[in-house]
N, C-alpha and C positions, 0 to 999 in steps of 0.2 A: 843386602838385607831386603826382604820381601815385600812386596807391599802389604796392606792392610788386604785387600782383593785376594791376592797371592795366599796368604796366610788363612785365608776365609774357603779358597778354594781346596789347600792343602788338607785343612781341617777336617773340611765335609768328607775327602775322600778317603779319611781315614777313621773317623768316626760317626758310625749309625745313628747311635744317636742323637749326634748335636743337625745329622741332616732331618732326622724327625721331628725335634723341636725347633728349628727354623725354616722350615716346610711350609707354612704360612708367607714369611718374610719373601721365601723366594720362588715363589711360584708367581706364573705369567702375569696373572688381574693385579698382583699386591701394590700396594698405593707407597710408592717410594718413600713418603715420610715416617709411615708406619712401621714399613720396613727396618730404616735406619735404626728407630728407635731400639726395634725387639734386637736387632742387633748390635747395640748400644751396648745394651742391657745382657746381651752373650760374652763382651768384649771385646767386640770388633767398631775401631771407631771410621765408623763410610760412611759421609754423609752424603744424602738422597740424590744430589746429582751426578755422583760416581757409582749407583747402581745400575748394574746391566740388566734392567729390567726392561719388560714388552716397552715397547715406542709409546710416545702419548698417542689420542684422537688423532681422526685426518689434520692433514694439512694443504697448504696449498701447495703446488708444485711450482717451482721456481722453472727461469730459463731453460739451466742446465739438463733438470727432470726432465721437460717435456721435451725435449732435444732427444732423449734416449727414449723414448714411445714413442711405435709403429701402430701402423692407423689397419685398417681390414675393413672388410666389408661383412655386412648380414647379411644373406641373401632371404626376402622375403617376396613372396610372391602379390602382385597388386594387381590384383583382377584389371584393373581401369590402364596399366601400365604398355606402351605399345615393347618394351623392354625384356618381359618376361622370359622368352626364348632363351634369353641370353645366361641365364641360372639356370 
């Protein structure tokens, strides 16, 4: 048996226009609760924190994150710099 997700993804790609009038609901900015609602209101019951929608605002990076970022250099030239040559 499908999930709710499943059945939401099946639907859209089979019918136009329920992707035009939930088009709103699922495009990148849409505010997960709002979301939920209109598609409440379509028949599909997914509530806001089981939407695949964009990420929230920044966050901080934990240990792990910053473990997998590499560091590089600018090179910028500093007139005052005995260094310069070396860019």
């Amino acid at each position: 048996m499908p999930t709710e997700i499943q059945r939401l993804r099946q639907d859209l790609a089979a019918d136009a226009a329920l992707r035009e009038r939930l088009a709103p609901a699922l495009g990148a900015s849409a505010d997960p609760g709002a979301a939920s609602a209109l598609l409440r209101a379509a028949g599909y019951a997914i509530p806001a924190e089981q939407l695949p929608l964009a990420a929230p605002g920044p966050r901080a990076l934990g240990k792990a994150d910053l473990d997998k970022v590499a560091g590089g250099v600018m090179p910028l030239k500093n007139h005052t710099s005995p260094f310069n040559d070396l860019f």
